[in-house]
N, C-alpha and C positions, 0 to 999 in steps of 0.2 A: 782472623784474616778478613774477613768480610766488611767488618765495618773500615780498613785500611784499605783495602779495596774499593771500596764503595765512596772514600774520600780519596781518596787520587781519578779516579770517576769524573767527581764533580771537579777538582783542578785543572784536571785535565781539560775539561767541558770550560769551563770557565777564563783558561788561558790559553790555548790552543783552539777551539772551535768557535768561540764568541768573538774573539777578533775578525776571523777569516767571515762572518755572518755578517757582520759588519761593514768590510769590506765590499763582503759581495751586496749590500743594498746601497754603496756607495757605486758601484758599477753599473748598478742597474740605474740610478740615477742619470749617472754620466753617458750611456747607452741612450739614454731618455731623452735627454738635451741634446745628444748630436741627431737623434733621429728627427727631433723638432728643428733644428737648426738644418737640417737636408733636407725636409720637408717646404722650409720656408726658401733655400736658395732653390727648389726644383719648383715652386712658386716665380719666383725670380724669372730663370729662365724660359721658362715659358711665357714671360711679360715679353721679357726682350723677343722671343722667337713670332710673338703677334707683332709686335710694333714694327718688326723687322718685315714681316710681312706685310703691315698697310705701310710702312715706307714703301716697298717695292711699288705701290701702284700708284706711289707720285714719283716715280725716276724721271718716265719722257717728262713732266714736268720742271722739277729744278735741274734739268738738264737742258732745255731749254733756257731756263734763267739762266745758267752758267755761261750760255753760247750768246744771251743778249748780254751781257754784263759779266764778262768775263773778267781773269784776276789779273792785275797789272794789263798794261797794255804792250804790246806785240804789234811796234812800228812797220815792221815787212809785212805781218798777218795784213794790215790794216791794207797798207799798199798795193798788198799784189790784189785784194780785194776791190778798192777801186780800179786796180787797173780790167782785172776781170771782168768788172760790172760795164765798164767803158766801153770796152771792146765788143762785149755780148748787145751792146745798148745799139752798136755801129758807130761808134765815134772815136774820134784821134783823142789820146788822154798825150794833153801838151806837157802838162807838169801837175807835181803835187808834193805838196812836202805840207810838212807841219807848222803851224805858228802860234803865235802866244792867244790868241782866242779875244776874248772884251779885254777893256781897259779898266783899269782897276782892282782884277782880279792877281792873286796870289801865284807866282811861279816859280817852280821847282823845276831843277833843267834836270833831265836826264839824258844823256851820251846828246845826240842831236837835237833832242825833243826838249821843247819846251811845253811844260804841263800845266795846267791850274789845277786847282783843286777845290771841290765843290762847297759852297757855304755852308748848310747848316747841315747832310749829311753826311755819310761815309764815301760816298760816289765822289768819282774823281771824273773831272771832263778834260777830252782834250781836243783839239781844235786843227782842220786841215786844209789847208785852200788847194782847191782840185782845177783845174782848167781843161777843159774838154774843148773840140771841134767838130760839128758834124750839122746832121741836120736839127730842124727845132722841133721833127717829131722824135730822133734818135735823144735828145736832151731831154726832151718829158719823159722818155723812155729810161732814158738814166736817174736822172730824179725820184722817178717810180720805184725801180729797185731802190735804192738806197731810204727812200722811206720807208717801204714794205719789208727790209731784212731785217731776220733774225736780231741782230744785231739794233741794239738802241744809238742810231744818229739821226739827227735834227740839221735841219737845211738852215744855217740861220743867216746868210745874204746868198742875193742871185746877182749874177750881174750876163748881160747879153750883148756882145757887141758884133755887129755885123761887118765880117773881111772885106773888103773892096779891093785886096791884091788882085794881081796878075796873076797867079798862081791858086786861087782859090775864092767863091764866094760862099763859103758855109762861114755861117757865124758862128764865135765863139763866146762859152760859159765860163765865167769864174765865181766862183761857189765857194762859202767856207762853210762846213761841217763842222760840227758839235758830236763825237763819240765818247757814249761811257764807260767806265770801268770801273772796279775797283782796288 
């Protein structure tokens, strides 16, 4: 009996225990590679969690871009802004609307607005003739904000005519504006 014992032994060994051996250094393997592959994504995120962090300490920054150079443009934004600026400056805002800006440029109408759109970048300009009333220091005054704001606009004609009514001798400004977007 011993030697039949002794060979079912090694059968046994050899087709029941050597597979499951096998298996199990295949486990260990595959145990092996996930732990390196978690290793490599908790790499990962800790990139993100720094860059996330020097992101944070350019926000007041391109939130500032955002507020010069905001996305699409927002015809009321714009408006109740000069009219704001007008009124704080101490001057009658006569009119203001939109217009097609230089000649020869490309336009694209949107609802009332007509837009250009800028040459060789992404920025888009749009163009607004403002008419104010008041004094010619409350007009420097206005002119000042509007070059000083957040917001990127450019003065690109002045015009000054002085009222000789009956009703009034403050002079008036008609101004066309250059604001960007995009």
């Amino acid at each position: 009996y011993s030697p039949i014992i002794f060979l079912l032994a090694v059968v046994f060994a050899v087709f029941l225990v050597l597979p499951n051996i096998n298996s199990l250094a295949d486990a260990k393997k595959q145990v092996a590679a996930k732990q390196q592959e978690l290793k490599e994504k908790q790499a990962y995120y800790s990139d993100l969690k720094t860059t996330l962090k020097e992101l944070e300490t350019y926000k007041s920054s391109t939130e500032a871009i955002n507020q010069a150079l905001p996305q699409g443009l927002s015809l009321a934004s714009m408006l109740d802004y000069f009219q704001k600026e007008a009124i704080s400056s101490g001057l009658i805002l006569k009119n203001v609307g939109q217009n097609s800006g230089v000649t020869g440029s490309t336009q694209q109408n949107l609802g009332e607005a007509a837009i250009t759109a800028a040459t060789p970048s992404k920025f888009k300009e749009a163009f607004f003739s403002i008419t104010v009333q008041g004094s010619v220091e409350s007009i420097e005054t206005f002119l000042s904000k509007l070059e000083m704001s957040s917001r990127i606009i450019e003065i690109e004609s002045l015009g000054l005519k002085a009222q000789s009514s009956m009703e009034t001798s403050l002079p008036e400004a008609t101004l066309t504006a250059k604001v960007y977007y995009y």
